[in-house]
C-alpha positions as a printed Julia matrix, in Angstrom:
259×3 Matrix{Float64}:
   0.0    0.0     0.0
   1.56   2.99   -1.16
   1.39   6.46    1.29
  -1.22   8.1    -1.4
  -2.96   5.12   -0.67
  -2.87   5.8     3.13
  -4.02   9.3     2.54
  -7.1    8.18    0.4
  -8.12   5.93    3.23
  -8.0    8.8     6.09
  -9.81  11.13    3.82
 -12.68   8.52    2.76
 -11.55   9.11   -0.44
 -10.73   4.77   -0.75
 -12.76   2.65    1.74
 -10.78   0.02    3.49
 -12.73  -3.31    3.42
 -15.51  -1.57    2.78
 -15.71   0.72    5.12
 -15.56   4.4     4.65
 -12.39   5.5     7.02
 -13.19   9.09    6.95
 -17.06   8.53    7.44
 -16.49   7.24   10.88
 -13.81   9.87   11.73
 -16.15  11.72   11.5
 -18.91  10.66   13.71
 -16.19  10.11   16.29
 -15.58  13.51   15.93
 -19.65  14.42   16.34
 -19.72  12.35   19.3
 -16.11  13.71   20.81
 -18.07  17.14   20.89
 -21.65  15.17   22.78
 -18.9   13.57   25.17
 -16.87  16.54   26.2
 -20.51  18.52   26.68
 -21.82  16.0    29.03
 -19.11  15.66   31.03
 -19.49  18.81   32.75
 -22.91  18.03   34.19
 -22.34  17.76   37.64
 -25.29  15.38   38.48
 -24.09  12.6    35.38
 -23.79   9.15   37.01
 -20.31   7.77   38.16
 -21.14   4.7    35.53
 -21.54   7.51   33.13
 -18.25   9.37   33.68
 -16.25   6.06   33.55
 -17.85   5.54   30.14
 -17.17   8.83   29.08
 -13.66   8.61   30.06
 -13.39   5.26   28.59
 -14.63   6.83   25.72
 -12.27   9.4    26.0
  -9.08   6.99   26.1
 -10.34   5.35   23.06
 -10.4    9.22   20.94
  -6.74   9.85   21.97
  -5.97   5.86   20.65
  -7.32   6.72   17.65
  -6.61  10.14   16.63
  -2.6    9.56   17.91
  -2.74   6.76   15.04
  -4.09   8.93   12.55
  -1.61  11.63   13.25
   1.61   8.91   13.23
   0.38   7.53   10.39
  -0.16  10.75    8.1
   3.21  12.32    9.73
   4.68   8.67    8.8
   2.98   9.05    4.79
   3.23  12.69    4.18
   6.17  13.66    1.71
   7.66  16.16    3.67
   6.7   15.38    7.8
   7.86  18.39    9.1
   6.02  20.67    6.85
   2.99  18.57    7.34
   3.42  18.77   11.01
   3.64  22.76   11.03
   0.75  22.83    8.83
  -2.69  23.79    9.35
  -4.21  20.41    9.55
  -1.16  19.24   10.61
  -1.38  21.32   14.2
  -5.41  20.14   13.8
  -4.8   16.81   14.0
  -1.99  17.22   16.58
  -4.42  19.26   18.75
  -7.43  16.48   18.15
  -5.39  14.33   20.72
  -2.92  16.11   22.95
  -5.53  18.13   25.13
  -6.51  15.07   26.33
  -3.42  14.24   27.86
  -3.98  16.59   30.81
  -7.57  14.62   30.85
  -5.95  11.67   31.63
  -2.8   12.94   33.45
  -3.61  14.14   37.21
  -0.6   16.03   36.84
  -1.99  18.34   34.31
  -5.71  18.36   36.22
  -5.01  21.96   37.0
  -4.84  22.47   33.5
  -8.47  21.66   32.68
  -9.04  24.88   30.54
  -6.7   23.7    27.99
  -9.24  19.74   27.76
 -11.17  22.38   25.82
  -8.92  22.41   23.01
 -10.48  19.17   22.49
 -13.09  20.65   20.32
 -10.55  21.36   17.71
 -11.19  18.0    16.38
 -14.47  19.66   14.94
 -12.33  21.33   12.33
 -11.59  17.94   11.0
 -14.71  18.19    9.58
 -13.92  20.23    7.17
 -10.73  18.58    6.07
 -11.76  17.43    2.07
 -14.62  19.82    1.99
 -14.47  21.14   -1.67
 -16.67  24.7     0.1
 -14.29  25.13    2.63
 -11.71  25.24   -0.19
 -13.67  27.57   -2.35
 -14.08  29.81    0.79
 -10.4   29.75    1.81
  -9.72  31.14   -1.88
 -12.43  33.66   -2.25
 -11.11  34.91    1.2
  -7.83  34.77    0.23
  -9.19  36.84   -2.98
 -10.18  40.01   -0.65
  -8.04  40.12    1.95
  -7.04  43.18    0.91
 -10.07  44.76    0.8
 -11.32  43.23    4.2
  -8.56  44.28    5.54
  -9.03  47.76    4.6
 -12.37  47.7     6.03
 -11.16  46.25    9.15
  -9.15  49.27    9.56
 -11.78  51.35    9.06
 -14.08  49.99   11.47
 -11.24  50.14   14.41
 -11.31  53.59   13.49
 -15.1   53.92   13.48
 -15.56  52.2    16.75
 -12.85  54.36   18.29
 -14.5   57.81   16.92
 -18.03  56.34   18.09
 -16.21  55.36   21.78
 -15.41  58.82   22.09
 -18.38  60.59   20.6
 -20.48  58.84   23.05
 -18.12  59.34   25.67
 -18.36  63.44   24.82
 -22.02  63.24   24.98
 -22.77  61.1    27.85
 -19.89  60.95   30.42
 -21.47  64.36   32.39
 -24.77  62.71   32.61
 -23.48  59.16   33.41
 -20.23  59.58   34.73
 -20.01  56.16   36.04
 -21.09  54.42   32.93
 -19.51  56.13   30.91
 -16.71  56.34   32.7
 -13.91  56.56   30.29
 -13.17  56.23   26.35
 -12.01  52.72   26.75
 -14.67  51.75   28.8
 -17.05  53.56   26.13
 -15.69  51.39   23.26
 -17.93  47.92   25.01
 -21.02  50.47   23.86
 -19.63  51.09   20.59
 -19.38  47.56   19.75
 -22.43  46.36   20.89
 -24.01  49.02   18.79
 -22.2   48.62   15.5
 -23.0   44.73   15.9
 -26.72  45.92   16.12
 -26.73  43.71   19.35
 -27.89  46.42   22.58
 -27.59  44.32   25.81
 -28.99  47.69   27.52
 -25.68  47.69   30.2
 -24.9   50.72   28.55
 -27.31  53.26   26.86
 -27.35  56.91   25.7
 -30.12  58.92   27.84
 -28.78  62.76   26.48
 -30.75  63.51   23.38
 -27.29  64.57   21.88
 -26.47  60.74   22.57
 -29.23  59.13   21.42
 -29.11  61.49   18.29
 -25.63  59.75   18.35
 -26.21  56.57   18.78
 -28.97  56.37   15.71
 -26.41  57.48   13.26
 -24.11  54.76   14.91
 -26.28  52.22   14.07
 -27.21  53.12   10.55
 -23.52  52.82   10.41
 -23.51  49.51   12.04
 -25.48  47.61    9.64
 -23.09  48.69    6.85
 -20.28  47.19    8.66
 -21.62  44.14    9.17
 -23.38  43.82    5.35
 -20.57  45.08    3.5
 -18.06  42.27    4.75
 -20.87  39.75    3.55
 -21.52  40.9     0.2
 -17.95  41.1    -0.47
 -17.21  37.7     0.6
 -20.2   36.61   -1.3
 -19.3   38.11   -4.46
 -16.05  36.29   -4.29
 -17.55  33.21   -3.43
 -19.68  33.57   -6.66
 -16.8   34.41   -8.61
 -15.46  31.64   -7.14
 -17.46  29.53   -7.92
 -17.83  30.74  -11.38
 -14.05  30.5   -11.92
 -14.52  26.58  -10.85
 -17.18  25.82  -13.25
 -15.31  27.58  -16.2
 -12.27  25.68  -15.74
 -14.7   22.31  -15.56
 -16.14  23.12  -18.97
 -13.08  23.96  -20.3
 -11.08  21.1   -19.33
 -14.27  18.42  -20.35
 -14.1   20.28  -24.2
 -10.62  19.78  -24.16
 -10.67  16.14  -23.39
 -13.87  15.77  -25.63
 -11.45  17.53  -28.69
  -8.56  15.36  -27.56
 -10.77  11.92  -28.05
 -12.34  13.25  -31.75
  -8.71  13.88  -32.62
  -7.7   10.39  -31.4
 -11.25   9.11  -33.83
  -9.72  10.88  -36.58
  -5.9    9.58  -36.27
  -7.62   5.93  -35.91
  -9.95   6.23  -38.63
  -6.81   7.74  -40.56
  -4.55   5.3   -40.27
């Protein structure tokens, strides 16, 4: 078996004795994510736990193998291992060594990693490729509109700071502290901790969130529009690539009716 071969398997790509590798990766995966949710319930059954941490023991068996075994097949290991996947798949199993070390107990935050292994859910997806590219397409422009909003949220922090810090001095307490108001306007969200009572500030605080729904549509529609191009750009090269195969087999009619 050759390490392509390997690969194939992992990625469901090639069952192995007819069963689909990748398929149950990923429901391992699905149920990793039920596991580590239900084991912080303080009232779940000691039988329970010791399932769950059977369970557990049996994840980190199995997701160490994978690892060795595509670090083992991939053509160059260390780039592999530095790698985006590569630090996913690393990450799918080494939190749970401080689950299973009492050593590392006080470390429980970090068991959380665990969830990483969701990304692996994504590994073959032929969307989450034509995402990464169409971001990848305006990350220049989002970036420029990142910088823009910082700037927007910091002139909104202190216009709402100028208008309301005389009538509310302790909510509005300081520019910093006025920024937590300007992005939970912009984000059109309004938890109602902090809220303009001034009509200068409410004034404010309208045009603030007219603004806020442009920041947050703008972003979409230009990651949409490259994910349409995208797309486009996919389909193209499809077409393209079937009429030149099509043109290749009339030519290859042509030289056998020839000779």
């Amino acid at each position: 078996m050759t390490k392509a071969e390997i690969h194939d398997i992992l990625d469901g790509h090639t069952p192995l004795g007819g069963v689909n590798v990748g398929r149950v990766m990923d429901v391992l995966i699905l149920l990793s994510a039920v596991a580590i949710a239900l084991e912080t319930m303080p009232e779940l059954p000691g039988q329970v736990r010791n399932l769950l941490f059977k369970f557990e023991i049996l994840l980190l068996v199995v997701f160490a193998a994978e690892y060795v075994l595509r670090l083992a097949t991939a053509p160059r290991p260390a780039r592999y291992a530095f790698s985006f996947w590569g630090i996913v798949d690393f990450l799918a199993f080494a939190p749970a060594i401080a689950f299973l070390t009492p050593q590392w107990q006080v470390l429980r935050a970090f068991r959380l990693l665990r969830l990483v292994r969701l990304l692996k859910l994504f590994r073959g997806s032929h969307a989450m490729e034509r995402m990464v590219v169409a971001f990848r397409q305006v990350r220049g422009e989002l970036a420029i509109f990142g910088v823009i909003s910082g700037l927007m949220l910091y002139v909104s922090a202190v216009g709402i700071y100028i208008f309301e810090h005389d009538a509310q001095p302790e909510v509005f307490s300081s520019i910093p502290n006025s920024l937590w108001w300007a992005v939970a306007s912009f984000t059109t969200v309004g938890y109602g901790d902090m809220f303009p009572i001034t009509p200068g500030g409410r004034i404010f605080t309208t045009f603030v969130l007219f603004i806020g729904l442009g920041v947050i549509a703008v972003p979409s529609a230009i990651v949409t529009t490259a994910l349409l191009e995208s797309e486009t750009n996919i389909q193209r090269r499809i077409r393209e690539a079937r009429e030149n195969g099509e043109e290749n087999n009339n030519e290859t009619a042509q030289d056998t009716k020839g000779d």
